[in-house]
C-alpha positions as CSV (number, residue, x, y, z in Angstrom):
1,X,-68.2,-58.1,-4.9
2,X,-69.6,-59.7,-1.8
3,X,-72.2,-57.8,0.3
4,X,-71.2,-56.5,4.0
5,X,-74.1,-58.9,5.0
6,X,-72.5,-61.7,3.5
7,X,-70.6,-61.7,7.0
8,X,-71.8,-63.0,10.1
9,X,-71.0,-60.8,12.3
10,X,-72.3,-58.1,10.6
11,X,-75.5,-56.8,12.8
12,X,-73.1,-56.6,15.9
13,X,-71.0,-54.2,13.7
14,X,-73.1,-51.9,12.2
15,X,-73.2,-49.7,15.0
16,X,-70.2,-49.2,14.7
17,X,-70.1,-49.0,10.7
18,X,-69.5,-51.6,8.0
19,X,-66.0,-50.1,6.9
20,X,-67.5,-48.8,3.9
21,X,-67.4,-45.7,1.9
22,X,-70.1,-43.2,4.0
23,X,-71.7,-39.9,2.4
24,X,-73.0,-36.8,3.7
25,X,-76.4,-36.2,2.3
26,X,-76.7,-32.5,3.9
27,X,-76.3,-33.5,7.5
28,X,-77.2,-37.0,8.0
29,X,-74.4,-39.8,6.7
30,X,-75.4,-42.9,4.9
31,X,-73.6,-46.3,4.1
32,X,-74.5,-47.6,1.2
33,X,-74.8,-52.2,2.7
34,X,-76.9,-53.4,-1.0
35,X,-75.6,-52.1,-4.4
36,X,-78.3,-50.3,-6.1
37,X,-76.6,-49.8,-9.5
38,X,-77.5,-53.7,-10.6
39,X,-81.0,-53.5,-10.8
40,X,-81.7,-56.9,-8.7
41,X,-82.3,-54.8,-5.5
42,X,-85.9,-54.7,-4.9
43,X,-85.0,-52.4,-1.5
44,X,-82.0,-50.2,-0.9
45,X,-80.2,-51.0,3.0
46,X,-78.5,-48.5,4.3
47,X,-76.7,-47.7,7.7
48,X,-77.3,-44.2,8.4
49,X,-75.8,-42.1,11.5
50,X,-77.2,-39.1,12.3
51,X,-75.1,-36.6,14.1
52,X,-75.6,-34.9,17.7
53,X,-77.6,-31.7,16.8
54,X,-78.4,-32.8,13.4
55,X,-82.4,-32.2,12.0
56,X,-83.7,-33.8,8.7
57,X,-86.4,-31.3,7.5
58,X,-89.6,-31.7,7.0
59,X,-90.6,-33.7,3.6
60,X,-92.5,-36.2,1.9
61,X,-91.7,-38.6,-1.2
62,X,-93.6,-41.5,-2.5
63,X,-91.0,-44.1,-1.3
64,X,-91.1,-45.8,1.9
65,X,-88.5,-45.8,4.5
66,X,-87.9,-48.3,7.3
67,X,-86.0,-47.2,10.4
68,X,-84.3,-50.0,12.9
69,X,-82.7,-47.5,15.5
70,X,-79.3,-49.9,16.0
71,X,-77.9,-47.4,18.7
72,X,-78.8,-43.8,20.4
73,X,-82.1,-42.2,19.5
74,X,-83.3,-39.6,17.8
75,X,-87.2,-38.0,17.1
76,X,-89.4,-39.1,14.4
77,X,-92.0,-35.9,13.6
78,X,-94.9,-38.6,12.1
79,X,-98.5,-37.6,11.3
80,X,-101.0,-38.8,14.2
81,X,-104.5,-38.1,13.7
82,X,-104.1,-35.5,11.6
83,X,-101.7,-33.7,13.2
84,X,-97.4,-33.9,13.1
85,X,-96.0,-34.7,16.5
86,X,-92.4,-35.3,17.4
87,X,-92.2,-39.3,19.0
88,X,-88.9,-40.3,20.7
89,X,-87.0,-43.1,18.9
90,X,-84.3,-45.1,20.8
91,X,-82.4,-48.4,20.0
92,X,-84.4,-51.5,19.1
93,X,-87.3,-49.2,17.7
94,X,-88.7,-49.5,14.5
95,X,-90.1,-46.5,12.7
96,X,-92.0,-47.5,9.3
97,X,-93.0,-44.2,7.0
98,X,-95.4,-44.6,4.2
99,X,-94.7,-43.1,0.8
100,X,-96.2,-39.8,0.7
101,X,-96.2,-39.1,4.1
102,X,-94.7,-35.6,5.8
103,X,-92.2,-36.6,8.3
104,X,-89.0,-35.1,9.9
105,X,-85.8,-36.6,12.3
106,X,-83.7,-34.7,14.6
107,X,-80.6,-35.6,16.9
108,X,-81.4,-33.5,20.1
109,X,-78.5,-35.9,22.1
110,X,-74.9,-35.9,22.3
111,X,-74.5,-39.1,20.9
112,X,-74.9,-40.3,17.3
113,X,-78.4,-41.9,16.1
114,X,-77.3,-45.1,14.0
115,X,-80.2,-46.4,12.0
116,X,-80.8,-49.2,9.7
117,X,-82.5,-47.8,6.9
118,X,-84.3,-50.0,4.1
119,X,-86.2,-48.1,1.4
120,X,-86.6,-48.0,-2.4
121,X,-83.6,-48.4,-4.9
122,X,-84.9,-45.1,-6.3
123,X,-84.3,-43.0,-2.9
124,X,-80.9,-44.7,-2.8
125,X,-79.7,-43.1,-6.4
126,X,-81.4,-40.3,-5.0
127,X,-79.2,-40.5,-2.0
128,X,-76.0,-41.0,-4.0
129,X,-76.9,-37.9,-6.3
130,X,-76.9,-35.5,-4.0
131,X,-74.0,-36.9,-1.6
132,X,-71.0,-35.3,-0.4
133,X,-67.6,-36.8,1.0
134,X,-67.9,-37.3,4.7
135,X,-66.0,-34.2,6.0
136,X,-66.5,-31.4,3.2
137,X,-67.3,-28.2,4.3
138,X,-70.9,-26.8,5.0
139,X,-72.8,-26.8,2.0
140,X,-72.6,-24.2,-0.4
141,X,-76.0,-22.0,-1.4
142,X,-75.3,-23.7,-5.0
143,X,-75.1,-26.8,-3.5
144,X,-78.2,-26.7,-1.8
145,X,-79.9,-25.2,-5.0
146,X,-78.9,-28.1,-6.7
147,X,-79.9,-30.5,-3.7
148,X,-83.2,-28.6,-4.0
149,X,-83.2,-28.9,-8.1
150,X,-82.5,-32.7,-7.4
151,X,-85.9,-33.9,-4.7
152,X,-87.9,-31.7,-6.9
153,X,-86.9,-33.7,-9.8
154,X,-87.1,-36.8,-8.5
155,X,-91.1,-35.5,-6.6
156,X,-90.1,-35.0,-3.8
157,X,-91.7,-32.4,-1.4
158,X,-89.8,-30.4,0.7
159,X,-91.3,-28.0,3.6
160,X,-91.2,-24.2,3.4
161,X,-89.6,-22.4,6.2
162,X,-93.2,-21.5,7.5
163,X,-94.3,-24.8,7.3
164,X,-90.7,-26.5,9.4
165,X,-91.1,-23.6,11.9
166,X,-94.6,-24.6,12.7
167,X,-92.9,-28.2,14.1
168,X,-89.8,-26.8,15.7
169,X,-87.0,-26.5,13.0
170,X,-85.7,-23.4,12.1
171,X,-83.8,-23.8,8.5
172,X,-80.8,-21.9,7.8
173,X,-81.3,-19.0,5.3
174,X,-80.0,-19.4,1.8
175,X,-80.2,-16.9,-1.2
176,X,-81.6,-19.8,-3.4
């Protein structure tokens, strides 16, 4: 199976999308553009599109991930001196997070946020663990449970509610 990259034109489509299956991972949606199943992938490239209104709590893994912001904007909450702060992100930025750094995104426009998004092999099965079908309904309170089950397994920290609220997201209430 070739690669989308294999084609030449592809960074002038990936705004767009790479015509390949997309999923929903609780809000944001993520096209898978290297295979991570053959173990020859030293990084995982994704093109991810984050919808108008659409807010990626605040959490913290041990695997990096690169943004290239390919079209719209969105903020990046990133640690500066100590302290979270939300930075504005548009098209042609490039947002690096560290493993085992806190950080957060959020869509404030109307327009998508398309990012290219290249990060660890392990955050892409992570990714296709907990994905959805583009289009499903809202999560349900067992699906987030199990969403929840899943980042703990795999370490990863999620913010409390007290802890989101003290940067600006409010998080939906579930009976988890």
């Amino acid at each position: 199976m070739t690669s989308p990259l294999d084609h030449p034109a592809i960074l002038t489509r990936l705004a767009e999308g790479a015509g390949l299956p997309a999923l929903d991972v609780f809000g944001p949606q993520v096209e898978f553009l290297t295979m991570i199943e053959d173990g020859s992938n030293e990084v995982c490239v994704m093109r991810g599109v984050i919808p108008p209104g659409v807010t990626v709590p605040l959490h913290q893994h041990d695997d990096f991930e690169d943004f290239y912001i390919l079209a719209g904007g969105h903020q990046v909450l990133v640690e500066e001196g100590g302290r979270l702060e939300w930075r504005d992100a548009q098209a042609g930025d490039y947002v690096r997070v560290p493993g085992s750094v806190p950080h957060a995104h959020r869509n404030l426009s109307d327009r998508p946020a398309v990012d290219l998004i290249i990060t660890t092999p392990r955050m892409g099965r992570f990714f296709k663990e907990i994905g959805r079908p583009v289009g499903a309904p809202p999560p349900t309170p067992e699906e987030v449970t199990r969403f929840v089950h899943t980042a703990l397994r795999y370490g990863y920290q999620l913010g409390t509610s007290e802890e989101n609220a003290a940067v600006g997201i409010d998080l939906p209430a579930f009976n988890l």
